[in-house]
N, C-alpha and C positions, 0 to 999 in steps of 0.2 A: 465659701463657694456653695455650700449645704442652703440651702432654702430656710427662711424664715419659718419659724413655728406657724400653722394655720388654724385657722378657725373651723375647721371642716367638721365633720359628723357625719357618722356611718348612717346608712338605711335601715331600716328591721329587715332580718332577714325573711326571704317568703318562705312560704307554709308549702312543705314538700310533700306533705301530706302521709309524710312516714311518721308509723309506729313505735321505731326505734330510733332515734335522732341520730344517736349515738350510733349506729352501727351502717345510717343511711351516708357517707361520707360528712364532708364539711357543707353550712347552710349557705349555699354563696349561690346567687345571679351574676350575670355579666354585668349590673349595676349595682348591688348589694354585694357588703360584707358583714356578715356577723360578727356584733362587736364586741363578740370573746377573743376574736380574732385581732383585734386592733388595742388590747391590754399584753402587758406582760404577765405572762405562765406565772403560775405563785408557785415561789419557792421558799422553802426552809432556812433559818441560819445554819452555817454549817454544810448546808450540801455545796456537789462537787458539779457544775455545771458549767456544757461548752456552748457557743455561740455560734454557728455557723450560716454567717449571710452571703446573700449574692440576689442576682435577680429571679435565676432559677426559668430562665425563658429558653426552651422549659426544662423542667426537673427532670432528671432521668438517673439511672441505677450508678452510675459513676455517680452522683451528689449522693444517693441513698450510701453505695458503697462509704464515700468518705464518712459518713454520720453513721455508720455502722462500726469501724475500726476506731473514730473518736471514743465512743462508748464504752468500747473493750479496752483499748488498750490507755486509757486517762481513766479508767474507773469512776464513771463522769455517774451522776444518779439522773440526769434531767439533759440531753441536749436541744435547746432553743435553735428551730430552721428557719429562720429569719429571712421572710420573703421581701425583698426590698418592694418600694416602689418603682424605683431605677436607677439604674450603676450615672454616676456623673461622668464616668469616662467613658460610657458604651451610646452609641446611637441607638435611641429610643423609636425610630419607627417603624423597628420588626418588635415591637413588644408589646408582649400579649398585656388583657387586661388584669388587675393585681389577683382579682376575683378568680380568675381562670388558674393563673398561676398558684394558688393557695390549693384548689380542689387538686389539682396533680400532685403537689409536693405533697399531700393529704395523702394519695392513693398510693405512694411509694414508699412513705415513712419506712422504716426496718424494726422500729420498737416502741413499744406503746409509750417510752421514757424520752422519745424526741416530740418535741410540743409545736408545732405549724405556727407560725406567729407571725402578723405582720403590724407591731405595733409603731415602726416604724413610719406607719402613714397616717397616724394619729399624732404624731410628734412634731410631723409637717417638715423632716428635712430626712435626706439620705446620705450623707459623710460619717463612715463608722466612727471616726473619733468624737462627734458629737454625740452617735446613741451611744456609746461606752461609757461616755462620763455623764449621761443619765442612767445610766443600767447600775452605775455602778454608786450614785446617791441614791438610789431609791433601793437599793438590798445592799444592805450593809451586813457583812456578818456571811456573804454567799461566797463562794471561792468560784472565779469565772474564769475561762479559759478562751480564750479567741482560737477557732478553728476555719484553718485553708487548705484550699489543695493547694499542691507544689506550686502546679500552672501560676499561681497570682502570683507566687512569688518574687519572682524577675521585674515583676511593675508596683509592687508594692511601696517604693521608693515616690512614685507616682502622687499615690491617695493622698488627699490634706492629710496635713498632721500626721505623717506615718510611723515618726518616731516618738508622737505622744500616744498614738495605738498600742505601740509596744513595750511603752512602759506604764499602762493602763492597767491590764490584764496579762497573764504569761500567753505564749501563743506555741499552739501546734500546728505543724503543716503536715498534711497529710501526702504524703509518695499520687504524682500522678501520672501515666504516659508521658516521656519525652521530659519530664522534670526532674529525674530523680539526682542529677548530679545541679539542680539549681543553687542547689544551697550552700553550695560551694564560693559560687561565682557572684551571688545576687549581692547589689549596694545594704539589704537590710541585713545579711547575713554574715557580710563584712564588716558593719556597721557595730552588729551585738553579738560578736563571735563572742567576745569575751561572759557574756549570760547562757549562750548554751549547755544545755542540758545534754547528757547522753541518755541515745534511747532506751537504752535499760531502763532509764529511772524515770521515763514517762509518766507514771503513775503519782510520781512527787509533783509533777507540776501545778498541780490545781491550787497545792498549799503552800507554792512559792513564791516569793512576792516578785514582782515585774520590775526590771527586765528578765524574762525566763523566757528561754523559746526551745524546741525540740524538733527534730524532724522524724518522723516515722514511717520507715517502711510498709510495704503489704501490698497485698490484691490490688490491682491497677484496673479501672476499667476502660475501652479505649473510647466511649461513647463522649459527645461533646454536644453542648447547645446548638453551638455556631453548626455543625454539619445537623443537627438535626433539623434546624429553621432551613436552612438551604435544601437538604431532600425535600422539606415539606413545600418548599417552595417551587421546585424542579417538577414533583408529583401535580402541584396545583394548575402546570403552567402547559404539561404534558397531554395532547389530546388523547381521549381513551379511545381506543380501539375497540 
């Protein structure tokens, strides 16, 4: 279902005219991406890093929250926030442009060790079990961790290949609002009861080999994409006074 590899190529990014590149956020127009952005993060053999994609339209502190508790509680040294192009199961005409979406999830990040990446649009497809099984010939020697919140949980039975996703990489799901008993009930959790991890040992995951999955408690945040496109939509449509 994933889209053909393309032929595409980034723009250069424009000249912002800042001093500090580095501290002015990410070099992105609403038609330019920087094409540090559309590589993958360089990582070490040996390090411990998590994956955490979505569309991120748009990013907000519940995504930061989740990639803050992956860090801490997986001992993770690098998490990749993998901004897709777009979900194949979400309607695409409230989404924003990738550009846009890169400079927010930028401005929210929680630790200078999660890396904004959206190399997924240089690969020319969006089905996570496709970029997995390139993520995962191209760093051989890297211990990778798939991280979700709860919420996808329940549909994760859904995504192509959902059960080659999870025996790709170990996977964490992260505790969200209104999920925390998903994992109970969900067809993946039933599926690989028998690979679950207890949360104690979360910290083992990274160097477990797949099927390994885990659930983790924590801070919930109750913020969401879908009500924040809708306010922003409701504010747009509302005469000002």
């Amino acid at each position: 279902m994933r889209a053909a590899p393309s032929a595409s190529s980034s723009s250069p990014p424009s000249n912002t005219g800042c001093a500090a590149p580095d501290r002015c956020g990410p070099e992105v127009t609403p038609d330019a991406i920087a094409d540090r952005y559309l590589k993958m993060p360089h990582v070490e053999k040996g390090m411990a890093v998590g994956l955490f994609g979505g569309s991120f339209n748009p990013p907000h502190q519940g995504h930061a929250l989740v990639a803050e508790t992956a860090l801490r509680r997986l001992g993770l040294d690098q998490l990749w926030w993998m901004v897709t192009p777009g979900n194949p199961l979400k309607d695409h005409r409230q989404l924003a442009p990738l550009a846009e979406r890169i400079k927010l999830s930028e401005a929210i990040a929680p630790s200078p060790r999660v890396k904004v990446t959206a190399f997924e649009k240089r690969l020319g497809q969006s089905y996570t079990a496709k970029t997995l099984e390139r993520v995962q010939a191209l760093n051989r020697g890297v211990h990778f961790v798939w991280i979700m919140g709860a919420d996808n949980l329940g549909t994760f039975h859904r995504w192509q290949n959902w059960q080659k996703i999870a025996c790709t990489f170990p996977i964490a799901v992260i505790d969200r609002p209104g999920s925390t008993l998903s994992y109970l009930s969900s067809r993946m959790a039933k599926t690989f009861d028998y690979a679950r991890v207890d949360e104690e040992d979360a910290m083992s995951l990274p160097g477990r080999r797949a099927p390994a999955w885990t659930f983790i408690h924590g801070p919930r945040s109750a913020l969401s994409s879908t009500a924040l496109r809708d306010r922003a939509a409701v504010e747009k449509t509302t005469p000002q006074k």
